[in-house]
SEMIVEX-216124 format. One record per residue (C-alpha): residue number from 1; y, z, x; residue in one letter. Coordinates in Angstrom, 3 decimals. Layout:
N
PT num    north       up     east residuo
PT NUM        Y        Z        X       a
...
REM end
This chain:
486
PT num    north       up     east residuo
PT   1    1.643   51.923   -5.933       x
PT   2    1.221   48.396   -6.311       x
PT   3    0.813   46.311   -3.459       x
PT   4    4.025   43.421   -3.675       x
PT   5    3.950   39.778   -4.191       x
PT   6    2.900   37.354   -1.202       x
PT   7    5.522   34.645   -1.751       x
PT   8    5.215   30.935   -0.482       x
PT   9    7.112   27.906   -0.274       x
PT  10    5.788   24.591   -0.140       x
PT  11    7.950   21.616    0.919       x
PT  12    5.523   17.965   -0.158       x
PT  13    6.683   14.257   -0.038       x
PT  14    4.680   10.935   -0.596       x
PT  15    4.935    7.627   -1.087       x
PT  16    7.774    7.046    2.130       x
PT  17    6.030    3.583    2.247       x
PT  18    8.390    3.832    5.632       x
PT  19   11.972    3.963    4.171       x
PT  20   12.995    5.630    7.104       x
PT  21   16.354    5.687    6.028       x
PT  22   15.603    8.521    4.011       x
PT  23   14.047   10.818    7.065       x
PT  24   16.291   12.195    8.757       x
PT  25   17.897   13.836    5.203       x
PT  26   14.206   14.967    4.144       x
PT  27   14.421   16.652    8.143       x
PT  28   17.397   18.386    7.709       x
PT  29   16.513   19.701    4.100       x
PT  30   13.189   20.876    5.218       x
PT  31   14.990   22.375    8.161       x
PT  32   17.475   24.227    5.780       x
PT  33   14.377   25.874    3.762       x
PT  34   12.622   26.691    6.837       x
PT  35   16.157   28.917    7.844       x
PT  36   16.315   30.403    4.298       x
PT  37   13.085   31.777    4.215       x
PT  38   10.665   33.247    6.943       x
PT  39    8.562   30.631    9.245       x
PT  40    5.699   31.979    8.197       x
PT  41    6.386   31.554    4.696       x
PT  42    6.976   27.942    4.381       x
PT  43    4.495   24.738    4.070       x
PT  44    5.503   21.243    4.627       x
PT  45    2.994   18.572    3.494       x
PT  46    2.989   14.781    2.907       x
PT  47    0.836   12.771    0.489       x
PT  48    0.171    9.791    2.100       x
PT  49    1.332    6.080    2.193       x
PT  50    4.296    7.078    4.863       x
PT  51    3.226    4.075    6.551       x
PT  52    4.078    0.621    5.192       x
PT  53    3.587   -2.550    7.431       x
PT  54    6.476   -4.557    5.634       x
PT  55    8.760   -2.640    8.018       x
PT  56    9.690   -3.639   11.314       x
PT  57    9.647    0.093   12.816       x
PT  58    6.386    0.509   11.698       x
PT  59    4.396   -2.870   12.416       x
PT  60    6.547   -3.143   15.946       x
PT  61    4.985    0.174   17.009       x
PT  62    1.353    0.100   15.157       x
PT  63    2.686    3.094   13.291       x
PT  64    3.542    5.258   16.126       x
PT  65    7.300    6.031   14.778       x
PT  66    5.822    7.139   11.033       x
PT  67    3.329    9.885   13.343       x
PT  68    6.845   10.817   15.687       x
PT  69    9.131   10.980   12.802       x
PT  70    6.857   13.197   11.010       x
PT  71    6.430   15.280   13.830       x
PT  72   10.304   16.046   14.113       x
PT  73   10.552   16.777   10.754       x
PT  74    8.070   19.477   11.282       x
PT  75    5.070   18.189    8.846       x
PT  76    1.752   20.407    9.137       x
PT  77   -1.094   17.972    7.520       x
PT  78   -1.090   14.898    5.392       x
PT  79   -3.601   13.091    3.476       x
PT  80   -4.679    9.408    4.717       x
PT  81   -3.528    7.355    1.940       x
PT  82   -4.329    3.602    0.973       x
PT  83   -1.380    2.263    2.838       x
PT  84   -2.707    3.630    5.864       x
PT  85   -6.556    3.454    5.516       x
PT  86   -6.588   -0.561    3.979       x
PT  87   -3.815   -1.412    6.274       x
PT  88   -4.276   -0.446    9.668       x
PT  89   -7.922   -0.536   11.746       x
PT  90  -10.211    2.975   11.795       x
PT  91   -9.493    1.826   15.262       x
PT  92   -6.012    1.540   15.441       x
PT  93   -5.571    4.642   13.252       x
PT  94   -7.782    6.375   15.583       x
PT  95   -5.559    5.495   18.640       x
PT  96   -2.166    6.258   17.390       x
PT  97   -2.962    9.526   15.529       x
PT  98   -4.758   10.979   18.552       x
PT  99   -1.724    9.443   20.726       x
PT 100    1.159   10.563   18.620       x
PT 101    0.529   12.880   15.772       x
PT 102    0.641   17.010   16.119       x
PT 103   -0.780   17.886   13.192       x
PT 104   -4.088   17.036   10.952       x
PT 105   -4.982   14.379    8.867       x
PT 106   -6.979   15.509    5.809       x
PT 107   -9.701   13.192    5.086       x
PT 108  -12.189   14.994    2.420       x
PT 109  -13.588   12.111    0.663       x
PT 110  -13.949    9.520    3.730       x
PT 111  -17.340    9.113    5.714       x
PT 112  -18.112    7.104    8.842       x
PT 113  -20.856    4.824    8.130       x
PT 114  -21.965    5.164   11.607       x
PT 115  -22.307    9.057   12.390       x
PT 116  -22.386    9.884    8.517       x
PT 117  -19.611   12.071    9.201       x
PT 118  -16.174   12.613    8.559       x
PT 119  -13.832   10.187   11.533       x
PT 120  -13.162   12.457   14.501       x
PT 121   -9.796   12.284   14.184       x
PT 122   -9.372   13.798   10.741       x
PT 123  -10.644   17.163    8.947       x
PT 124  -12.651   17.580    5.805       x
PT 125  -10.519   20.298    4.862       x
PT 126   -8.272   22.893    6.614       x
PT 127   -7.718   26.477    6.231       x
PT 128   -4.214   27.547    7.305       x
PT 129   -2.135   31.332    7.400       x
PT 130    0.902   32.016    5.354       x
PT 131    2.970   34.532    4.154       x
PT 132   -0.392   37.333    4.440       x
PT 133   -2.155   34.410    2.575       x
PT 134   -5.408   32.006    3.066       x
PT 135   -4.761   28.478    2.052       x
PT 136   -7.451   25.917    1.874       x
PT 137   -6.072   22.603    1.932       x
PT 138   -8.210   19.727    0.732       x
PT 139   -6.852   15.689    0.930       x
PT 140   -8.265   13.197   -1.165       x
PT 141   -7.722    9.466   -1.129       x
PT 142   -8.149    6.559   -3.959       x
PT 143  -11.552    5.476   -3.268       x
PT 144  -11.379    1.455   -3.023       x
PT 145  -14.795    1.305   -1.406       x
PT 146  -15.629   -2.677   -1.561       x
PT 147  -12.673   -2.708    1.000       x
PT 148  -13.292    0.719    2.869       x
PT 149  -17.074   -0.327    3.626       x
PT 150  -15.838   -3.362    5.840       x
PT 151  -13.852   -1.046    7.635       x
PT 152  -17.493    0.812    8.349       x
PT 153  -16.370    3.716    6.134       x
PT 154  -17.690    5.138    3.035       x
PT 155  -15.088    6.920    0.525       x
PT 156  -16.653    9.254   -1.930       x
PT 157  -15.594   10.103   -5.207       x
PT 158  -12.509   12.012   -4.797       x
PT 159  -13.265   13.930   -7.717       x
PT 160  -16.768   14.821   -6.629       x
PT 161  -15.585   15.429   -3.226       x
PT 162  -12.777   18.092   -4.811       x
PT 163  -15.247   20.013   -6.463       x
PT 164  -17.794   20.308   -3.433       x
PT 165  -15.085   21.528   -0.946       x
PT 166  -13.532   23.813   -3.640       x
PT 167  -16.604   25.333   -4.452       x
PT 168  -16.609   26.003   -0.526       x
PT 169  -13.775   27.442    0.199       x
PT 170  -12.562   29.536   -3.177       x
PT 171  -14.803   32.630   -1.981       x
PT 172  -12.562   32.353    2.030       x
PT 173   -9.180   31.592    0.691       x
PT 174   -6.583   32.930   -1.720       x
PT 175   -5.142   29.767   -2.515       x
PT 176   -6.937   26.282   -3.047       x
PT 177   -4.020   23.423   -2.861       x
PT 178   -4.969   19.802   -3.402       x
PT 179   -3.635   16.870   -1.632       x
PT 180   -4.144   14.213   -4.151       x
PT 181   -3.101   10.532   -3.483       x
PT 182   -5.096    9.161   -6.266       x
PT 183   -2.418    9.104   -8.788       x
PT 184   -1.234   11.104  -11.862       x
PT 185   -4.170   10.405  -14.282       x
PT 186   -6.834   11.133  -12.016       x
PT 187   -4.551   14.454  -10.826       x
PT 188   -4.790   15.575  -14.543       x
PT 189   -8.491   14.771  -14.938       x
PT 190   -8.989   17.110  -11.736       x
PT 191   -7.021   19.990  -13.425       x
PT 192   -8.731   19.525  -16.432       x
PT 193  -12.263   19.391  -15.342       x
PT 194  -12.601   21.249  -12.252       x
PT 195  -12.474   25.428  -11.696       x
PT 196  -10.745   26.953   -8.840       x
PT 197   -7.850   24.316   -8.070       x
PT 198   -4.527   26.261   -7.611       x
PT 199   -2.066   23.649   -6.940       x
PT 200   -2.339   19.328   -6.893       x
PT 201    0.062   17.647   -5.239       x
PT 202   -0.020   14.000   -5.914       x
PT 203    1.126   10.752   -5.294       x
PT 204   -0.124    7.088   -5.073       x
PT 205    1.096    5.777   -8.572       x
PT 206    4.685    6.907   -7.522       x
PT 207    5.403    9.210  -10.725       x
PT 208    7.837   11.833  -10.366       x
PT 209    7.531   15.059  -11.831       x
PT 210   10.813   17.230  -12.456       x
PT 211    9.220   20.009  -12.714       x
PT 212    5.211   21.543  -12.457       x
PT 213    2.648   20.499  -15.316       x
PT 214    0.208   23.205  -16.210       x
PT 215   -3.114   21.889  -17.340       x
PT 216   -6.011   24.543  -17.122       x
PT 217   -4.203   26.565  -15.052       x
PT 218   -3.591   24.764  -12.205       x
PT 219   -0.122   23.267  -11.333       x
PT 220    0.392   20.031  -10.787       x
PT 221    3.273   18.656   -8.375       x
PT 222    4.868   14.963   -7.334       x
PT 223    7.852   13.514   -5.649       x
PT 224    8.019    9.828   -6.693       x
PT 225    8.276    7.169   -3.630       x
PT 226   10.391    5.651   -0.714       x
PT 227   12.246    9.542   -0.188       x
PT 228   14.331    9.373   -2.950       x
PT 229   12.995   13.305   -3.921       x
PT 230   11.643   15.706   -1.663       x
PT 231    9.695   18.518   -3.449       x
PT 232    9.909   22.041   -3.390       x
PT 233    7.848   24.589   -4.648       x
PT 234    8.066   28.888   -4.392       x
PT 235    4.884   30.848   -5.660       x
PT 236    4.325   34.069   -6.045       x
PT 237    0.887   35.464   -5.391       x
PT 238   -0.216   38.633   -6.506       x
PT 239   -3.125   40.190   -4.329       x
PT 240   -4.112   42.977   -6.145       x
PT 241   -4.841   39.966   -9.417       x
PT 242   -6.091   37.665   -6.269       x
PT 243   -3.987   34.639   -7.870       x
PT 244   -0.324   33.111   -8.509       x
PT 245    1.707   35.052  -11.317       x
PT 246    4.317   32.929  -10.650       x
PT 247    5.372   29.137   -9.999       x
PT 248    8.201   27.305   -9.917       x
PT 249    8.790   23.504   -8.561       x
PT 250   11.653   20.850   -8.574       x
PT 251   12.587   17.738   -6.918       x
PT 252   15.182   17.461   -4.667       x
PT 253   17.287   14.121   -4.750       x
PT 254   17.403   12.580   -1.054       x
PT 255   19.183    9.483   -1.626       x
PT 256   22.950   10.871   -1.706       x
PT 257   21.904   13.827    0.665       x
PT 258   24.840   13.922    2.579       x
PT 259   23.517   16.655    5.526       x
PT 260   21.267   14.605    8.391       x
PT 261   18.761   15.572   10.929       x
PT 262   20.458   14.172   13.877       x
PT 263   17.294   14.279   16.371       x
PT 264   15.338   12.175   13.881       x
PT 265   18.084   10.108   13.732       x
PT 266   18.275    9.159   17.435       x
PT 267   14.221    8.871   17.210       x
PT 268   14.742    6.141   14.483       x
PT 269   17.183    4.141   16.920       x
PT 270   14.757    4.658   19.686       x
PT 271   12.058    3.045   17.518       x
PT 272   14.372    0.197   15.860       x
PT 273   15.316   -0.857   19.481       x
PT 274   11.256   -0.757   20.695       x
PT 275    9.906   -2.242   17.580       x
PT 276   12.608   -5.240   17.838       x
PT 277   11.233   -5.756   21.169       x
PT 278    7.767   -5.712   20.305       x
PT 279    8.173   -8.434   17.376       x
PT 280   10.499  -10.604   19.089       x
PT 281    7.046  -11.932   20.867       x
PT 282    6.699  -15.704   19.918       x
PT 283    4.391  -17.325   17.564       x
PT 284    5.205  -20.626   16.967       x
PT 285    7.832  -23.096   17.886       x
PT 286    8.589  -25.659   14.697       x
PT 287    9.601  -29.030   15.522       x
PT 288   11.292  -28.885   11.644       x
PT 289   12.497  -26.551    8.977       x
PT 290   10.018  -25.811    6.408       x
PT 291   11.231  -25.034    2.522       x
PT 292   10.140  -22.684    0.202       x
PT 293   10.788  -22.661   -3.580       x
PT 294    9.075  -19.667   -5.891       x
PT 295    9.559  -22.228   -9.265       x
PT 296    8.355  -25.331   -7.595       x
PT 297    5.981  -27.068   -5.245       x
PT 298    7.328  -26.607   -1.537       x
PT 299    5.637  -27.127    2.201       x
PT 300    5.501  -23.886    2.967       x
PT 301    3.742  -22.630    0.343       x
PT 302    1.192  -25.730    0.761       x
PT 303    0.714  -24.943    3.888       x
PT 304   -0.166  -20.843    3.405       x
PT 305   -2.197  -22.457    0.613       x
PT 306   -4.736  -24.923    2.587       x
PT 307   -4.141  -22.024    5.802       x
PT 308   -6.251  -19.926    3.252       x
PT 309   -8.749  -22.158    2.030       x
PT 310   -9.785  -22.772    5.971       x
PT 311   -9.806  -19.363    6.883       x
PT 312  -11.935  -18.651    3.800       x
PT 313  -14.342  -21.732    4.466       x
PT 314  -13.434  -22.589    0.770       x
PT 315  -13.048  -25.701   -1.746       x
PT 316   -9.921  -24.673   -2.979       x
PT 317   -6.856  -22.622   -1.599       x
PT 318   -4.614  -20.870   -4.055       x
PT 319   -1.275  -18.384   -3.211       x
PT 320    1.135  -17.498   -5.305       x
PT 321    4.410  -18.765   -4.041       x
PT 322    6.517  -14.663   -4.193       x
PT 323    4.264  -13.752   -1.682       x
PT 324    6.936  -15.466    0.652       x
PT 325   10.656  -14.484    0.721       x
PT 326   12.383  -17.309    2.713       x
PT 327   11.521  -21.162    4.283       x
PT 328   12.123  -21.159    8.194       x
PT 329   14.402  -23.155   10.115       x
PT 330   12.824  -25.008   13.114       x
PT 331   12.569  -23.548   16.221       x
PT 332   11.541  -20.093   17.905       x
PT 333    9.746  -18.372   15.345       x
PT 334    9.146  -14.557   15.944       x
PT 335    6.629  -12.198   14.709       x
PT 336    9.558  -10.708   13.244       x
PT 337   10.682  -13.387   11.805       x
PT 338    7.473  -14.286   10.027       x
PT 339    7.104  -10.332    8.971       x
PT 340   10.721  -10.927    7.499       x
PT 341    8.953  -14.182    5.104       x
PT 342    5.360  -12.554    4.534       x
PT 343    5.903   -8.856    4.560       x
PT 344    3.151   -7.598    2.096       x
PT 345   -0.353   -6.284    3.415       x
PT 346   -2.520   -8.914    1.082       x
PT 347   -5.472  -10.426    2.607       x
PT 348   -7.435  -13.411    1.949       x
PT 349  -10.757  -13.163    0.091       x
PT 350  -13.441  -15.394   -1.248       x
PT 351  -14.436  -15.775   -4.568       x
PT 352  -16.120  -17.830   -7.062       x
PT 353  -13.937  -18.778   -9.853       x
PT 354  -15.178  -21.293  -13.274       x
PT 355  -13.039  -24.420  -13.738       x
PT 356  -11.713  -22.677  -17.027       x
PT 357  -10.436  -19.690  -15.356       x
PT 358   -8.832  -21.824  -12.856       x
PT 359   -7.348  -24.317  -15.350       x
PT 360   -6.108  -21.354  -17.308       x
PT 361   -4.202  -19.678  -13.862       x
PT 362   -3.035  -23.564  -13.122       x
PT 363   -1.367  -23.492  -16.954       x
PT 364    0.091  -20.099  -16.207       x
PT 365    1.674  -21.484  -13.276       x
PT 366    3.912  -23.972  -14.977       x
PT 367    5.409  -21.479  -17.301       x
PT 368    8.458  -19.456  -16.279       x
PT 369    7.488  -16.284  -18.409       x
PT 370    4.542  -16.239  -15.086       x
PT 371    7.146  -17.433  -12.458       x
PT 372    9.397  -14.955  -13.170       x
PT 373    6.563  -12.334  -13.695       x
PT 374    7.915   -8.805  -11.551       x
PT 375    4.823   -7.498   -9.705       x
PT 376    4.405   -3.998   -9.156       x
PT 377    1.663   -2.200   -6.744       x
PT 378   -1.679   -4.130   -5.096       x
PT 379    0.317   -4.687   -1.451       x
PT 380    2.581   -7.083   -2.992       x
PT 381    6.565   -6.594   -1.393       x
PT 382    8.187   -9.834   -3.190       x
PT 383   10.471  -10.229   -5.974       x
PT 384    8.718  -12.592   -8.547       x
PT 385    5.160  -13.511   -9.027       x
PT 386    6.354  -17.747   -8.346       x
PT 387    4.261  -20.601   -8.973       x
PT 388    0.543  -21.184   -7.859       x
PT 389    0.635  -22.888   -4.232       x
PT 390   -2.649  -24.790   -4.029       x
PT 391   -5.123  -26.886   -1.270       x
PT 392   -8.395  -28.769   -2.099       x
PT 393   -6.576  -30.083   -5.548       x
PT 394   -4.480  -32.533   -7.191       x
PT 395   -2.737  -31.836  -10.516       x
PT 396   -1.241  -34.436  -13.425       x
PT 397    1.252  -32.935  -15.220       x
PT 398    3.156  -34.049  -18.498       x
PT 399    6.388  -30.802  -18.566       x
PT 400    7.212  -32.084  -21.681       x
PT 401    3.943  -30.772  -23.741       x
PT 402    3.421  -27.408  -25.121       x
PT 403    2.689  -24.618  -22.820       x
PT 404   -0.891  -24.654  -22.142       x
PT 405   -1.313  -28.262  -22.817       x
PT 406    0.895  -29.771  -19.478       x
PT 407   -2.265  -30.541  -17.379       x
PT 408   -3.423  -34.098  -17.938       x
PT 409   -5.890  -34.021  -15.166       x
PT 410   -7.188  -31.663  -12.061       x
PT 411   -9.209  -33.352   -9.305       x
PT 412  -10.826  -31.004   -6.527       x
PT 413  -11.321  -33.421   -3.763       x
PT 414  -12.490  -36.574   -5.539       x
PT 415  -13.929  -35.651   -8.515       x
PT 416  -12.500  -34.094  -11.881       x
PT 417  -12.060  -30.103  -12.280       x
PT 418  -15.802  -29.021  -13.682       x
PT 419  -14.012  -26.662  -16.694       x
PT 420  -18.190  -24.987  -16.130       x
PT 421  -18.789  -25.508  -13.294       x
PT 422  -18.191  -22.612  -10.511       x
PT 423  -16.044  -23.133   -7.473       x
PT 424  -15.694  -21.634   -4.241       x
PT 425  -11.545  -20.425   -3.960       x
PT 426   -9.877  -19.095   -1.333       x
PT 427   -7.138  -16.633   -2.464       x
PT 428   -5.642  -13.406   -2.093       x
PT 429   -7.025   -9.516   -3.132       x
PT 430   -4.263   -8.815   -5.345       x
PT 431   -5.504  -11.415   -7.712       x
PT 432   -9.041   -9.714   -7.896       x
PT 433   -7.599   -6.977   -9.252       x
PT 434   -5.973   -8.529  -12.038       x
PT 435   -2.674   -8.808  -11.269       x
PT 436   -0.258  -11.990  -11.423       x
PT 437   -2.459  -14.588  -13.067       x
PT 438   -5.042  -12.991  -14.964       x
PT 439   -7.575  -15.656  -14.917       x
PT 440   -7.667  -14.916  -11.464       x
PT 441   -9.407  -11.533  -11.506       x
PT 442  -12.418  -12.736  -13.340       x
PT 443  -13.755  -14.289   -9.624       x
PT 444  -17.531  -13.306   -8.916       x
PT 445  -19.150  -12.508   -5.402       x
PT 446  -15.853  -11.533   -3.766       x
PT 447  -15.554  -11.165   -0.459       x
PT 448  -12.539   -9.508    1.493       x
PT 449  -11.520  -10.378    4.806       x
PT 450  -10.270   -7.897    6.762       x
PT 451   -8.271   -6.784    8.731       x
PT 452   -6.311  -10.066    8.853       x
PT 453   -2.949  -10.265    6.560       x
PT 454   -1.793  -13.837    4.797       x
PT 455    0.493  -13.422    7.481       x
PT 456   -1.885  -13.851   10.606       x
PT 457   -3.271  -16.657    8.765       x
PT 458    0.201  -18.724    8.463       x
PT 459    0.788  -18.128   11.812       x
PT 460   -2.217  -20.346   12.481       x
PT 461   -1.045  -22.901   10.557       x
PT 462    2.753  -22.893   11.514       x
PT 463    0.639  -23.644   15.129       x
PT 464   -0.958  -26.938   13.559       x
PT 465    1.048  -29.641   13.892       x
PT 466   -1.184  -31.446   11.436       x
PT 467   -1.713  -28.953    9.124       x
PT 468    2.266  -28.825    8.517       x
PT 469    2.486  -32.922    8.522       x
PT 470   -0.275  -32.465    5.567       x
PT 471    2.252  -29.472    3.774       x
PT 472    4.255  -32.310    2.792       x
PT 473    2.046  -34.033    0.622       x
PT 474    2.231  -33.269   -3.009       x
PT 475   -0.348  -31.486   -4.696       x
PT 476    1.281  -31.319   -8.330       x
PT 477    2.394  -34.498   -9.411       x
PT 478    4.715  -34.776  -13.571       x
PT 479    4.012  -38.084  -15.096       x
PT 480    7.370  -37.938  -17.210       x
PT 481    9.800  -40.634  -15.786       x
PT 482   11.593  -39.752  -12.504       x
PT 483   10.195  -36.198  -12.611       x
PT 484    9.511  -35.729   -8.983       x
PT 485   12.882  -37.576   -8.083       x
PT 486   15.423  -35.427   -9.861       x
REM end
């Protein structure tokens, strides 16, 4: 007599990027699975980027509502992903996952500089009982190491880092599942190459997969972003065959859930009433309002614009004028407030950009097709790429020439733009990477300053009283008649 089918279920989210809205619905459907089938038999995982600094619950408590939250709805392990390893301190991570969080955090591609060892407060992998069943769990994160390295850690191939671990644990386990935030591609790529992978469940590039691909024999699993799907896999495994005869996965819309958690409802009140507290601290009081304008030349934007060139020690300051949502009024201004304007987690960097590639981004700038440019990914959170806000430079334009032909003239300090020459430019990472004005990514010797956000840095300069007199002087000046007056 044949022995019967081990059967599993495996409950997986990623990409919350802290639309906490949507938790206390993914709660009470996880909670619903968890009463339809036995305890033992059920798996709840997340794929990393729950946390997302643009929200107030999250920044106001240094993440400490994401770990709670996640602890109601009964999670057993996650994977560290980008939004939580570029965003937040090893420090501060360290703190508030030891403080708050109940279950592990799968790091199998991330090294400490310092001990050459995996952080203390994650796992490599972990090996976990279900249903009769071994289940080696291995978390991988997208490996952006020029950034990781300041933070004093060293992120391995994830690839590489898949095969080692599942070469260690096939011969203990009966299942290998892999929690991938690296993003679809690279999720295929690992099916395709590597032996001994049973399930991926991915995330990071947000795709959402109705139902399981099968590449190579291994299944491959994701639930889009912000909650809007929650996913939901049952397996059969058959022991005497030592591997899954059957599979079956869906998404499960969240957003019109109608059935909610109530406990991690309270919780999110309970953090929405700490979190306003913590960000009602003050950071500046303005003796005047300060306006903003994504199509045009406006103070504010100056002045995040020459606050980057002096935190970057640079010749020239450049922003791009989405990165901020609103002007401010004058008055108390509030860390909230100012997360409210400048929610995105960019940092300032230093690079070394030719005239050309500067002139080209300055050309760009002028052209609607670029203002109106939607930007997707790299930490940005705004609507529209904008215009270029810039410090260090002065710019003639004619708007009545053809595009690519408005500049007249560029002066950086007092002497013409050098279209050979190479200058240093404070800016922001999202432009290294190619994204918004493509000129942009073509900088040399970059260097990333971390863990400071473009939003620490205006804060500086919204305490300057002479940095926001000098906000109001014109950087971009149209020769045609009455151009600046209308």
């Amino acid at each position: 007599m044949s022995e019967p089918l081990q059967r599993l279920v495996i409950l997986h989210t990623n990409d919350i990027h802290s639309h906490f809205e949507q938790m206390p619905k993914i709660s009470a459907y996880f909670d619903r699975v968890r009463r339809l089938w036995p305890a033992d038999q059920v798996l709840t995982l997340d794929i990393g980027d729950h946390m997302d600094r643009m929200r107030p619950e999250t920044e106001g408590t240094n993440a400490s509502a994401n770990l709670e939250i996640m602890n109601a709805t009964g999670y057993e392990a996650m994977v560290m992903g980008n939004n939580e390893g570029l965003t937040f301190t090893p420090e501060l991570l360290r703190t508030v996952v030891k403080e708050h969080a109940k279950f592990p955090i799968i790091g199998s591609n991330i090294i400490e500089v310092a001990t050459n060892k995996t952080p203390d407060w994650m796992l490599p992998t972990l090996t976990i009982e279900k249903s009769g069943l071994t289940i080696g769990l291995i978390g991988v994160t997208a490996a952006y190491q020029a950034y990781y390295e300041l933070l004093g850690w060293h992120v391995t191939d994830p690839i590489e880092a898949v095969k080692a671990y599942a070469r260690l644990l096939r011969p203990r386990v009966d299942i290998i599942v892999v929690m991938s935030h690296l993003g679809l591609r690279s999720d295929q790529r690992m099916a395709e190459e590597l032996e001994g992978i049973d399930v991926i469940l991915g995330g990071h590039t947000h795709h959402v997969l109705e139902e399981p691909l099968l590449l190579s024999g291994t299944y491959i699993c994701a639930a889009g972003k912000f909650g809007q799907y929650a996913g939901h896999i049952e397996l059969a495994y058959d022991p005497e065959q030592r591997r899954i005869v059957e599979l079956q996965g869906v998404v499960v819309p969240m957003t019109d859930a109608s059935e909610e958690d109530s406990s991690v409802t309270e919780l999110l009140e309970h953090y929405r009433i700490a979190s306003t507290a913590a960000l009602n601290a003050e950071v500046a009081q303005l003796r005047e309002p300060l306006r903003l304008d994504w199509y045009g030349e406006s103070p504010l934007g100056n002045l995040l614009a020459a606050g980057i060139r002096r935190w970057t020690s640079a010749e020239i300051g450049l922003v791009n004028s989405g990165q901020l949502l609103q002007g401010l009024k004058e008055g108390r201004l509030t860390r909230g407030r100012l997360l409210e304007i400048c929610p995105g987690p960019i940092n300032p960097c230093r690079v070394l950009l030719s005239g050309a590639d500067l002139l080209q981004a300055l050309e760009e700038s002028l052209l609607g097709e670029f203002m109106e440019k939607p930007i997707r990914g790299f930490g940005f959170r705004g609507e529209v790429l904008g215009v270029l806000c810039v410090d260090g430079l002065t710019v003639m334009t004619d708007s009545t020439r053809a595009p690519y032909e408005r500049i007249i003239a560029v002066d950086v300090g007092d002497e013409p733009l050098d279209l050979s020459r190479d200058y240093v430019v404070g800016t922001i990472d999202m432009f290294t990477f190619g994204s918004g004005y493509l000129s942009l990514g073509r900088g040399k010797q970059v260097t990333y300053m971390l863990p400071e956000f473009i939003r620490d840095v205006l804060a500086s300069e919204l305490r300057d009283e002479d940095a926001i007199v000098s906000s109001h002087f014109l950087r971009f000046t149209d020769r045609r008649p009455n151009a600046n007056n209308e």
